[in-house]
PDB file of N, CA, C and O in Angstrom:
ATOM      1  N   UNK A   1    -115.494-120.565-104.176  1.00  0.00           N
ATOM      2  CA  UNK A   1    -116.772-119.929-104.351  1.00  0.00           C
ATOM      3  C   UNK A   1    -117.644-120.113-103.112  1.00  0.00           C
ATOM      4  O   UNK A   1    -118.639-119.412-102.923  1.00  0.00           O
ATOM      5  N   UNK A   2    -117.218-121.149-102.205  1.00  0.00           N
ATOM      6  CA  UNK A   2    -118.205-121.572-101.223  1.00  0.00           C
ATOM      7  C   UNK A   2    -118.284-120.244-100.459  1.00  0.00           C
ATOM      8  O   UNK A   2    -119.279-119.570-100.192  1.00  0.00           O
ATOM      9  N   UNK A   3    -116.841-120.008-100.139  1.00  0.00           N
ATOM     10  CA  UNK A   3    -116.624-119.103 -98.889  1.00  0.00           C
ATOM     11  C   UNK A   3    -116.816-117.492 -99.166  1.00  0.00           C
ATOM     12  O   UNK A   3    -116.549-116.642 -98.317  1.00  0.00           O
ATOM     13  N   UNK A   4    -117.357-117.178-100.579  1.00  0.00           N
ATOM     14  CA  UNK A   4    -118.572-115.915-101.086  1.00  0.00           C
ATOM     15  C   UNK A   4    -119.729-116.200-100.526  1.00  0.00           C
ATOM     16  O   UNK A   4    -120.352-115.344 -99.898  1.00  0.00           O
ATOM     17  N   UNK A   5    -119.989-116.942-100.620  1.00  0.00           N
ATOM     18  CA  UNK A   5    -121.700-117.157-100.386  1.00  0.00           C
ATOM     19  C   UNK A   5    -121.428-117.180 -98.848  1.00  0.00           C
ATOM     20  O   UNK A   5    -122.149-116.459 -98.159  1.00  0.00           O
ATOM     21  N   UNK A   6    -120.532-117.877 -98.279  1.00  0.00           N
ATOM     22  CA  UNK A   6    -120.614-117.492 -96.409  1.00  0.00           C
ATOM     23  C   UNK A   6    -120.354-116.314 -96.075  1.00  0.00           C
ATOM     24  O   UNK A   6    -121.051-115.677 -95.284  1.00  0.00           O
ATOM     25  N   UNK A   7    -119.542-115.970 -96.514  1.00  0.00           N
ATOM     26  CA  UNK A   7    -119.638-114.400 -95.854  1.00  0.00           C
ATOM     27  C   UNK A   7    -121.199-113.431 -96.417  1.00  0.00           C
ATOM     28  O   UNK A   7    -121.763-112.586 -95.723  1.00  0.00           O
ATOM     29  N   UNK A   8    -121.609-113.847 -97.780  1.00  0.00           N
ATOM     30  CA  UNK A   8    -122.856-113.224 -97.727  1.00  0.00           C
ATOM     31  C   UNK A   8    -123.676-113.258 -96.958  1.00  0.00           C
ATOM     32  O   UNK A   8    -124.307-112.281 -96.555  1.00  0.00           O
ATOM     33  N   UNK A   9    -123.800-114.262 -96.655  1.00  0.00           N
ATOM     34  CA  UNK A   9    -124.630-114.782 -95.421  1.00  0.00           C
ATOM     35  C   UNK A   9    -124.317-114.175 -94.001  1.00  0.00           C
ATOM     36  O   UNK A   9    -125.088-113.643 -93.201  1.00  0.00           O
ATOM     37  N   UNK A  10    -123.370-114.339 -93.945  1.00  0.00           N
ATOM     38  CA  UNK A  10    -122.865-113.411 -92.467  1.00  0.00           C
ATOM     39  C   UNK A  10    -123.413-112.340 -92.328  1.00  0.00           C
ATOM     40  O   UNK A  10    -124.163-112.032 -91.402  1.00  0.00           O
ATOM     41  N   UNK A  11    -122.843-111.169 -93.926  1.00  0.00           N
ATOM     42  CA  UNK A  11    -123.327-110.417 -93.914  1.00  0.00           C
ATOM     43  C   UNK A  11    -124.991-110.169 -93.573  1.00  0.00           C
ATOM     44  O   UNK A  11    -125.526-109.436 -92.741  1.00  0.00           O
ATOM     45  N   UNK A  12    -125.437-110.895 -94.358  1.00  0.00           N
ATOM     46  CA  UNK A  12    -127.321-110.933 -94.299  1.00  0.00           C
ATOM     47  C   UNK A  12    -127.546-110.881 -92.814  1.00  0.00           C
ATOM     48  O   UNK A  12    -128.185-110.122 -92.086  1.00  0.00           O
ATOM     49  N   UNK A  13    -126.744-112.031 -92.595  1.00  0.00           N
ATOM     50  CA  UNK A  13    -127.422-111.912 -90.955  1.00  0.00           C
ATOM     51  C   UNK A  13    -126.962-111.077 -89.839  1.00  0.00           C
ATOM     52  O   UNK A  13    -127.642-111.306 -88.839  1.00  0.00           O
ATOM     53  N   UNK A  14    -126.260-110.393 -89.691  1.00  0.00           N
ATOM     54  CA  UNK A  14    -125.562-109.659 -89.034  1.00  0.00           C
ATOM     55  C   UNK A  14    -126.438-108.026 -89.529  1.00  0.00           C
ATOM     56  O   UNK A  14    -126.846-107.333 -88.598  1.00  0.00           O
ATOM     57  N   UNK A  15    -126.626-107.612 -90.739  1.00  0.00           N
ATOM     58  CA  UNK A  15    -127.465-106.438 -90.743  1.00  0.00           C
ATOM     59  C   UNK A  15    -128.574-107.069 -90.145  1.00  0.00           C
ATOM     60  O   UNK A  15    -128.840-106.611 -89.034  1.00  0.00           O
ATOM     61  N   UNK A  16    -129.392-108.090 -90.591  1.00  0.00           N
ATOM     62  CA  UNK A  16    -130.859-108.013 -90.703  1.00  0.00           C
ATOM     63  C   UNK A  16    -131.120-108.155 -88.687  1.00  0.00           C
ATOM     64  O   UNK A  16    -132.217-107.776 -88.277  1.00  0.00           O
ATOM     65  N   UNK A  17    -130.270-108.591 -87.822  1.00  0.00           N
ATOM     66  CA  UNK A  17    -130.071-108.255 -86.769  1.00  0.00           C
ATOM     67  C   UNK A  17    -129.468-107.048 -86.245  1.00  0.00           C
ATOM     68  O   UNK A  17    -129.812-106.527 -85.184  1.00  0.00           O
ATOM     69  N   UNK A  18    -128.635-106.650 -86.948  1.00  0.00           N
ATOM     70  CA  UNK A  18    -128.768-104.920 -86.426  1.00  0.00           C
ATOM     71  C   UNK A  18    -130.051-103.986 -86.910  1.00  0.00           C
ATOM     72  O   UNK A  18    -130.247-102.869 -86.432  1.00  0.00           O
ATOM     73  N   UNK A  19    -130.519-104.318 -87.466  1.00  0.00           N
ATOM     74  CA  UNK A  19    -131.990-103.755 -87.849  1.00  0.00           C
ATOM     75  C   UNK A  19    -132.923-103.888 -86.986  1.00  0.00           C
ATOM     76  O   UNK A  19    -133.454-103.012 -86.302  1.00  0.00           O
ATOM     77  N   UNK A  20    -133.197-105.403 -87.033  1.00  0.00           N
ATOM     78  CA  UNK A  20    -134.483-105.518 -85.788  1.00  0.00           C
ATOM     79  C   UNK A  20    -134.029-105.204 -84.640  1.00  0.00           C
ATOM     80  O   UNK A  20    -135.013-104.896 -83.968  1.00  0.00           O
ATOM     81  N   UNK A  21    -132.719-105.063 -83.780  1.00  0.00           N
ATOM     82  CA  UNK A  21    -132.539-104.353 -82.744  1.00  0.00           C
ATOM     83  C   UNK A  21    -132.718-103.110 -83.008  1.00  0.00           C
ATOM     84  O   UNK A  21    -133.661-102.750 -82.304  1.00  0.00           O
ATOM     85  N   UNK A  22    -132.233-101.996 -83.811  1.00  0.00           N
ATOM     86  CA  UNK A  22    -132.672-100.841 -83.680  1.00  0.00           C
ATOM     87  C   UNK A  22    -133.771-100.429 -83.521  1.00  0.00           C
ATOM     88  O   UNK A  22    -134.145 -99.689 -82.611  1.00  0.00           O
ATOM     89  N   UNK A  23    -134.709-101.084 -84.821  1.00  0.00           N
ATOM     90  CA  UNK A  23    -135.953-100.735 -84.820  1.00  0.00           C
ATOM     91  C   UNK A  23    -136.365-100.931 -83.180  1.00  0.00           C
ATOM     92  O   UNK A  23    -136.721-100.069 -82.376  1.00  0.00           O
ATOM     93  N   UNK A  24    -136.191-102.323 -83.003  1.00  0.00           N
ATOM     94  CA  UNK A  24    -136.889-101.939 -81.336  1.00  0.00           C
ATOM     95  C   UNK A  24    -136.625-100.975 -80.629  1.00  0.00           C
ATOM     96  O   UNK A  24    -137.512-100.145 -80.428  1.00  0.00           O
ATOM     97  N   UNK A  25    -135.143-100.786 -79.968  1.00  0.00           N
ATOM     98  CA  UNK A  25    -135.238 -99.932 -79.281  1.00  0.00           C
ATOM     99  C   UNK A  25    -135.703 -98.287 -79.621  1.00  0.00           C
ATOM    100  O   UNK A  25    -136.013 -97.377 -78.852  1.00  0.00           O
ATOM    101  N   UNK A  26    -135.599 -98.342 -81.233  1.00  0.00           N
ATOM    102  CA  UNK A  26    -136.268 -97.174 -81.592  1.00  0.00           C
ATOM    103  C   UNK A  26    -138.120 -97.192 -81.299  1.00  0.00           C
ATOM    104  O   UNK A  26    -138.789 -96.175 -81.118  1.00  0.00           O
ATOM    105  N   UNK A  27    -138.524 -98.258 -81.312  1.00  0.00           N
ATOM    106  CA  UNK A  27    -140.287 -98.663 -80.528  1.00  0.00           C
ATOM    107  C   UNK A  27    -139.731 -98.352 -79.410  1.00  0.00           C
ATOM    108  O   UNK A  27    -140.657 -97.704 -78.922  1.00  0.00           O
ATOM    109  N   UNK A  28    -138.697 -98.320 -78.434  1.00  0.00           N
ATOM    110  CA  UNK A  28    -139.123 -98.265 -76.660  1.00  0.00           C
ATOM    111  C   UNK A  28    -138.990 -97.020 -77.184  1.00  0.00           C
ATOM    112  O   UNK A  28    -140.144 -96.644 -76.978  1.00  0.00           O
ATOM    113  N   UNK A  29    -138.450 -96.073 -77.716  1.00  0.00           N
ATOM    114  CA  UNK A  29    -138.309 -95.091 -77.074  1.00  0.00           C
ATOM    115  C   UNK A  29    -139.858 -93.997 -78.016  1.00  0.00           C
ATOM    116  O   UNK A  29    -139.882 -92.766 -78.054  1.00  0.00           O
ATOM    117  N   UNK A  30    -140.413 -94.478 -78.337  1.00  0.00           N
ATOM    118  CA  UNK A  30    -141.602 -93.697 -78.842  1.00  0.00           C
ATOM    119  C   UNK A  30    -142.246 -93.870 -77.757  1.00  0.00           C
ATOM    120  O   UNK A  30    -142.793 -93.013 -77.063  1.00  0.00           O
ATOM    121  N   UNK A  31    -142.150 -95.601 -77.519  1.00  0.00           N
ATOM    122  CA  UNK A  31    -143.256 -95.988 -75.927  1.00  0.00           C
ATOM    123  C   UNK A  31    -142.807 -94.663 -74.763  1.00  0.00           C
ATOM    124  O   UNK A  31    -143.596 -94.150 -73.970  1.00  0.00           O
ATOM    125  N   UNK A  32    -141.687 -94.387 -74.883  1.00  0.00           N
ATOM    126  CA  UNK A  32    -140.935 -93.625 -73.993  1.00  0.00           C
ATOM    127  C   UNK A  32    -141.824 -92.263 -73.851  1.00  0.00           C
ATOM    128  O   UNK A  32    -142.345 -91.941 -72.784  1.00  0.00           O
ATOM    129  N   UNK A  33    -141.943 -91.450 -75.132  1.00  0.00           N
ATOM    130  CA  UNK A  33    -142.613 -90.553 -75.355  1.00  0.00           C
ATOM    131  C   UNK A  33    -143.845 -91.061 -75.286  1.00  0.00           C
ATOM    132  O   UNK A  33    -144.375 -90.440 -74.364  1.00  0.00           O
ATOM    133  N   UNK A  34    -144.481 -91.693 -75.645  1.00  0.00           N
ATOM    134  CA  UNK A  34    -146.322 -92.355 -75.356  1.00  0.00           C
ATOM    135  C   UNK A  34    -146.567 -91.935 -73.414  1.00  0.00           C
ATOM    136  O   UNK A  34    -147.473 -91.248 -72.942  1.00  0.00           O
ATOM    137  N   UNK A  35    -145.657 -92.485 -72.805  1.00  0.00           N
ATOM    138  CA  UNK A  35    -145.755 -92.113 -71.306  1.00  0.00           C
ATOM    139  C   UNK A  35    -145.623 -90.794 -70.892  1.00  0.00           C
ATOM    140  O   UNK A  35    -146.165 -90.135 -70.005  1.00  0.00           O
ATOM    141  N   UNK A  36    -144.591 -90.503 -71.920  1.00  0.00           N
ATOM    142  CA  UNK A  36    -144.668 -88.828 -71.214  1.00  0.00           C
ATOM    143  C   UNK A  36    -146.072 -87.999 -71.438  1.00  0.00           C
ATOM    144  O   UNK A  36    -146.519 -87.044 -70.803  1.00  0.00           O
ATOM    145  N   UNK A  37    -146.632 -88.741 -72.624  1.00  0.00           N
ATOM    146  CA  UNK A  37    -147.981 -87.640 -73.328  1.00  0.00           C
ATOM    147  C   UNK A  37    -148.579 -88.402 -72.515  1.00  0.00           C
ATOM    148  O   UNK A  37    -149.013 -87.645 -71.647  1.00  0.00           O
ATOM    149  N   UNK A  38    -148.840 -89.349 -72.289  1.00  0.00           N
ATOM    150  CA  UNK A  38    -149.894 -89.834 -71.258  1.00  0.00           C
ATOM    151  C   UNK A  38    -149.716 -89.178 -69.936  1.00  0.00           C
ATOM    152  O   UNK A  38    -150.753 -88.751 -69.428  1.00  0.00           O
ATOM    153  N   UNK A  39    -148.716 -89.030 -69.344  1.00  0.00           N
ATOM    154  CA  UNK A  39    -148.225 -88.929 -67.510  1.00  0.00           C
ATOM    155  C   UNK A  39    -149.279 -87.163 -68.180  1.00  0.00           C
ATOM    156  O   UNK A  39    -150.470 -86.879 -68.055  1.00  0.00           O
ATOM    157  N   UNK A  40    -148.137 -86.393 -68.835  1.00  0.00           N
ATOM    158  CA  UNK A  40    -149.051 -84.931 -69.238  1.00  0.00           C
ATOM    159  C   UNK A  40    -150.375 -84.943 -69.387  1.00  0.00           C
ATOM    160  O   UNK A  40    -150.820 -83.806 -69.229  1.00  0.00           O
ATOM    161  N   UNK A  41    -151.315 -85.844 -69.656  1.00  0.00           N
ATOM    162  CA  UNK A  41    -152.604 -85.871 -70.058  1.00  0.00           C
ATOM    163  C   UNK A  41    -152.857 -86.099 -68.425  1.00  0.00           C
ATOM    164  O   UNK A  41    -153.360 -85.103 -67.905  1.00  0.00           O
ATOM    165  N   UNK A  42    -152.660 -86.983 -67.696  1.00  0.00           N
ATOM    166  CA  UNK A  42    -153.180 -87.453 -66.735  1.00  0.00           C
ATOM    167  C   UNK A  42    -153.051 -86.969 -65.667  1.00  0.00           C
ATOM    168  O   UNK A  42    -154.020 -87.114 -64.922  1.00  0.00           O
ATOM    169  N   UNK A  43    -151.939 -86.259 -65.158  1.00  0.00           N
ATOM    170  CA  UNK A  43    -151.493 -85.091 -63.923  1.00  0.00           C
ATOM    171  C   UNK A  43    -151.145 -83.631 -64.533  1.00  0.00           C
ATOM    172  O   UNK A  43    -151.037 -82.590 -63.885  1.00  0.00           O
ATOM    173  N   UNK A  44    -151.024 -83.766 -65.674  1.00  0.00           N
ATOM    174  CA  UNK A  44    -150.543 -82.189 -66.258  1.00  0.00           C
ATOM    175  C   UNK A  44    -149.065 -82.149 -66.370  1.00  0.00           C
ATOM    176  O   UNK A  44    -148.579 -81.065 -66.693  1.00  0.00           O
ATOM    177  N   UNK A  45    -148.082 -83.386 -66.107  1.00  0.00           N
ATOM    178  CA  UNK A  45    -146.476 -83.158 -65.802  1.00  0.00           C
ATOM    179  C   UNK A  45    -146.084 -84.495 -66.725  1.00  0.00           C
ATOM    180  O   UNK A  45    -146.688 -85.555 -66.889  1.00  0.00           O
ATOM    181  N   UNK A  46    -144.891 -84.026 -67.229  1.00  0.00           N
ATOM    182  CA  UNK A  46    -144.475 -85.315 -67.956  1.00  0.00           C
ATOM    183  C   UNK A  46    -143.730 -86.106 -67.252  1.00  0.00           C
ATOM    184  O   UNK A  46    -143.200 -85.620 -66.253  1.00  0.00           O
ATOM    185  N   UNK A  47    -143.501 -87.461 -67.565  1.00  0.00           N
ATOM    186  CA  UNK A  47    -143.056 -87.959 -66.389  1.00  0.00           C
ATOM    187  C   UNK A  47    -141.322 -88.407 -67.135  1.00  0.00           C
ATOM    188  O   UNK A  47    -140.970 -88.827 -68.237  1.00  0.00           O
ATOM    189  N   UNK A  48    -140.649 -88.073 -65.958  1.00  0.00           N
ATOM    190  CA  UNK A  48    -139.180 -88.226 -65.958  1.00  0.00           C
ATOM    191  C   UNK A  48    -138.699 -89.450 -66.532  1.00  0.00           C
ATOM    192  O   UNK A  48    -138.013 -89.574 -67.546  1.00  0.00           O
ATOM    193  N   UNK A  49    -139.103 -90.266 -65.828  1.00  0.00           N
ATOM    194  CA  UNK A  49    -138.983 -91.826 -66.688  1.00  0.00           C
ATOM    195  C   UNK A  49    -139.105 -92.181 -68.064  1.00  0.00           C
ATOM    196  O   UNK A  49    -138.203 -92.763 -68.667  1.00  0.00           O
ATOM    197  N   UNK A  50    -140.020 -91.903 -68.500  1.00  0.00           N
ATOM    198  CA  UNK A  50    -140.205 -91.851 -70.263  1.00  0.00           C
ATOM    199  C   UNK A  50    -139.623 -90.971 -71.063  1.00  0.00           C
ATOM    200  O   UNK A  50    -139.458 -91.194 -72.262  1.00  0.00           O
ATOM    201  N   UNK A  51    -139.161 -89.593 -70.317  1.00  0.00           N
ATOM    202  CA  UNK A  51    -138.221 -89.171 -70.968  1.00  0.00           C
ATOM    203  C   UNK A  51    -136.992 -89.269 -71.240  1.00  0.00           C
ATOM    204  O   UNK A  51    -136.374 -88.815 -72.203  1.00  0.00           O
ATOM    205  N   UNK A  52    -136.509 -90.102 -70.046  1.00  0.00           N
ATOM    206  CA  UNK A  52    -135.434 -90.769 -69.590  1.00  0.00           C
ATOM    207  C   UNK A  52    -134.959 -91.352 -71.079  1.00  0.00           C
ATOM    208  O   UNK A  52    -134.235 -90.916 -71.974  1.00  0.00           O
ATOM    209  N   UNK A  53    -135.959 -92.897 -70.824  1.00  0.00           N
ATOM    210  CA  UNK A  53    -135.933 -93.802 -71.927  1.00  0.00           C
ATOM    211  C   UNK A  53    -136.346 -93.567 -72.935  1.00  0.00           C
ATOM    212  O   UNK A  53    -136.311 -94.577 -73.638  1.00  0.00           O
ATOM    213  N   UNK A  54    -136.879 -92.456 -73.593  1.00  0.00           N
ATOM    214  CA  UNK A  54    -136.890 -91.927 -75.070  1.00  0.00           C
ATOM    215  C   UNK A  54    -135.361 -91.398 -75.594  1.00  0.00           C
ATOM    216  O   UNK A  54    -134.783 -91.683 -76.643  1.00  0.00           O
ATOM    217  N   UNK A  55    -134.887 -90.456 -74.394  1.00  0.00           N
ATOM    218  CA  UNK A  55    -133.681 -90.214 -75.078  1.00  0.00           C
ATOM    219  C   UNK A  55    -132.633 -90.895 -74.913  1.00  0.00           C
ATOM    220  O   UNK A  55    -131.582 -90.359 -75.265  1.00  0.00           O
ATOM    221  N   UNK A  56    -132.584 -92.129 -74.397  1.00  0.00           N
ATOM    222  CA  UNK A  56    -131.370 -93.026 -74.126  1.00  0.00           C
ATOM    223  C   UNK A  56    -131.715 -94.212 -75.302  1.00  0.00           C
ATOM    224  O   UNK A  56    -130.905 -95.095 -75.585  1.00  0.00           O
ATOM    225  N   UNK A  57    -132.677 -94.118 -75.757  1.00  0.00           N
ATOM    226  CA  UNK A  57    -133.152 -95.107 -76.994  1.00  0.00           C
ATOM    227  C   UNK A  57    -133.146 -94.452 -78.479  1.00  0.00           C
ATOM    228  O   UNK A  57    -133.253 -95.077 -79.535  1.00  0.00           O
ATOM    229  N   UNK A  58    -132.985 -92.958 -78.309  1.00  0.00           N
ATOM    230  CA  UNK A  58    -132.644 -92.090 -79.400  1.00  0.00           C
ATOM    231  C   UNK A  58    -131.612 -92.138 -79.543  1.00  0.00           C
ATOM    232  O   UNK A  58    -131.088 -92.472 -80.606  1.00  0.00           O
ATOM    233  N   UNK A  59    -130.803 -91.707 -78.165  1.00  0.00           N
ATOM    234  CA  UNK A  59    -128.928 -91.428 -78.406  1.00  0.00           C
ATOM    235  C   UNK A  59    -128.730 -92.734 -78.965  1.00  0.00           C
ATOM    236  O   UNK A  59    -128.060 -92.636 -79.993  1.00  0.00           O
ATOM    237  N   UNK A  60    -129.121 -94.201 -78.636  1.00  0.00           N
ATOM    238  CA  UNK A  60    -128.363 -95.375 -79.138  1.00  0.00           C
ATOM    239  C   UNK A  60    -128.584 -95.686 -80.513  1.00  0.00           C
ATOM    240  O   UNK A  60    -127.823 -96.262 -81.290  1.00  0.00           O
ATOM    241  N   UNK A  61    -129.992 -95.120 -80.756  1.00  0.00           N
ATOM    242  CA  UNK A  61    -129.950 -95.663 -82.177  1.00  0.00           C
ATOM    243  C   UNK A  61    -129.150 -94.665 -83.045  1.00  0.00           C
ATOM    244  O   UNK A  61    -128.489 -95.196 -83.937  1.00  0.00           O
ATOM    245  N   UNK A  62    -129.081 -93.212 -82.944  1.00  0.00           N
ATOM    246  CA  UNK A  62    -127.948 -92.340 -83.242  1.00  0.00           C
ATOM    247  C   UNK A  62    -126.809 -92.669 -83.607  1.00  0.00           C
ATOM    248  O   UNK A  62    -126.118 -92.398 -84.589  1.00  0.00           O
ATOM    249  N   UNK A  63    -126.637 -93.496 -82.407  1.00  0.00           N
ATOM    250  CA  UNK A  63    -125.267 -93.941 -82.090  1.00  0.00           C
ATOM    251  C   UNK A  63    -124.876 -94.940 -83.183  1.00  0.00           C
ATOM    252  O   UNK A  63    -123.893 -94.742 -83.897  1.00  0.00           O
ATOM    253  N   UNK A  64    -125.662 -96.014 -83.303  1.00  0.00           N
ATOM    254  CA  UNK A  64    -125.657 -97.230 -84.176  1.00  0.00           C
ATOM    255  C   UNK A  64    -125.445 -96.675 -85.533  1.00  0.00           C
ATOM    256  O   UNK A  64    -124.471 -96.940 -86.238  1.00  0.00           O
ATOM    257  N   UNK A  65    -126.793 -95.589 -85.973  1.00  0.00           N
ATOM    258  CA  UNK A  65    -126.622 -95.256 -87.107  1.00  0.00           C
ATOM    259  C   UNK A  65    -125.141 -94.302 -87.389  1.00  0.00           C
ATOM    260  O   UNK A  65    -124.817 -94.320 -88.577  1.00  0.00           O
ATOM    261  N   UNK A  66    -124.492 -93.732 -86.757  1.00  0.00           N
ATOM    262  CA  UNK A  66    -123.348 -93.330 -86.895  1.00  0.00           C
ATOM    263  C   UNK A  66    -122.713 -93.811 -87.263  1.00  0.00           C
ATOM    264  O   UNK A  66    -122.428 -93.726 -88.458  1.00  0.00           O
ATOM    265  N   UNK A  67    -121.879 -94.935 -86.061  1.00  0.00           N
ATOM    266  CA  UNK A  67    -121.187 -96.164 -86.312  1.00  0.00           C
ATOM    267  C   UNK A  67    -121.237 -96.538 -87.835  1.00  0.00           C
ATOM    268  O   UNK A  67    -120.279 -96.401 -88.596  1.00  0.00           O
ATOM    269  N   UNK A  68    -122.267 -96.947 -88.132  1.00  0.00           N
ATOM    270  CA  UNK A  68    -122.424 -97.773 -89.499  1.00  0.00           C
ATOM    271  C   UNK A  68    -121.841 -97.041 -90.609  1.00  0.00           C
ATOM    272  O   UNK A  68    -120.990 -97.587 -91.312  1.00  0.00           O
ATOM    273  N   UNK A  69    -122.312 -95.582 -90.876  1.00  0.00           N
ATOM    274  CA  UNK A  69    -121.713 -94.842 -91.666  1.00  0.00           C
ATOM    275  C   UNK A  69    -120.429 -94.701 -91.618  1.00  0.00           C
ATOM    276  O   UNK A  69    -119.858 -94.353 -92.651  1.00  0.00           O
ATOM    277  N   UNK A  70    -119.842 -94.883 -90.692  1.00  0.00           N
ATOM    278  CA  UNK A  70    -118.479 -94.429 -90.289  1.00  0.00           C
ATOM    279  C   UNK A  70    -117.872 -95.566 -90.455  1.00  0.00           C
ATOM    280  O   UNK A  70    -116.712 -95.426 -90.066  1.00  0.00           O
ATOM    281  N   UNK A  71    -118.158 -97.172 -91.031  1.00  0.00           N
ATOM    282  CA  UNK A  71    -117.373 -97.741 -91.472  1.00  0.00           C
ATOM    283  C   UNK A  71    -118.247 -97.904 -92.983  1.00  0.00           C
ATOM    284  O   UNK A  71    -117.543 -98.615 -93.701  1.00  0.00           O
ATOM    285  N   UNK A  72    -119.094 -97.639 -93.476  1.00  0.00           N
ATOM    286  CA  UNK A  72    -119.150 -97.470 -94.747  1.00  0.00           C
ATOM    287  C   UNK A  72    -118.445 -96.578 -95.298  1.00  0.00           C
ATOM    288  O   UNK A  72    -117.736 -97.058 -96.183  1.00  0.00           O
ATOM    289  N   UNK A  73    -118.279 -94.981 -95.094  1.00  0.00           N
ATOM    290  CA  UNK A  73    -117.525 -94.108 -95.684  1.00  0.00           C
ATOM    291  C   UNK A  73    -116.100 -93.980 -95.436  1.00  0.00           C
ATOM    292  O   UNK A  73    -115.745 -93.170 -94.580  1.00  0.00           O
ATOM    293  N   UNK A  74    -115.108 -94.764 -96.155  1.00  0.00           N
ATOM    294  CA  UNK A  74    -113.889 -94.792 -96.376  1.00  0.00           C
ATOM    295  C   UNK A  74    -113.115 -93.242 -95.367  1.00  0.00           C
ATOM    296  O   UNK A  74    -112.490 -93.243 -94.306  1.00  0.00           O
ATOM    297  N   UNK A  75    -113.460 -92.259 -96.148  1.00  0.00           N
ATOM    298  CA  UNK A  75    -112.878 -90.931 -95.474  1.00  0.00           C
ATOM    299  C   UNK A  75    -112.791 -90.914 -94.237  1.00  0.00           C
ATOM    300  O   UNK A  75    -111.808 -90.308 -93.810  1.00  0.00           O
ATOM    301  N   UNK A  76    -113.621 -91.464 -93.323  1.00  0.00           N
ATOM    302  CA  UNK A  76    -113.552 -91.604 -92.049  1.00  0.00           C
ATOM    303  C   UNK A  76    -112.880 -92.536 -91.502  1.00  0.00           C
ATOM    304  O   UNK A  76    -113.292 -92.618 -90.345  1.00  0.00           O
ATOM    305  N   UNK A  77    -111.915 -93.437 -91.720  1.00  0.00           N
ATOM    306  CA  UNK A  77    -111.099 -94.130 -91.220  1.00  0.00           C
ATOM    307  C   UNK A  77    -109.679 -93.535 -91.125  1.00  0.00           C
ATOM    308  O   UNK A  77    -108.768 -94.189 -90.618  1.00  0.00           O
TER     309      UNK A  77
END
């Protein structure tokens, strides 16, 4: 019975850390977009950089959330 409760635990901790990483990098990449509406407010041009890192912080969390499904849903293996 011990070694249920450890792997629960694994489990626990292993999502509740893929979570707070996503969520962050899902925060950089809004920050990402925050710069572009700012750079646009402030010269009239969005700036390359924040768009950069909005969509490289979108594709990953994409990515993550994919992944995950794709070993939850059986059919896909």
């Amino acid at each position: 019975m011990h070694l249920d409760w450890t792997a629960l635990g694994q489990v626990t901790a292993v999502s509740t850390g893929v979570t707070i990483a996503v969520v962050t990098v899902f925060a950089l990449g809004v920050l990402g977009l925050a710069r572009v509406e700012a750079a646009r407010e402030e010269t009239g041009t969005g700036s390359t950089l924040g768009l950069t890192q909005a969509g490289l912080c979108f594709v990953a969390c994409a990515a993550v959330v994919a992944y995950g499904i794709y070993l939850i849903v059986p059919q896909f293996h």
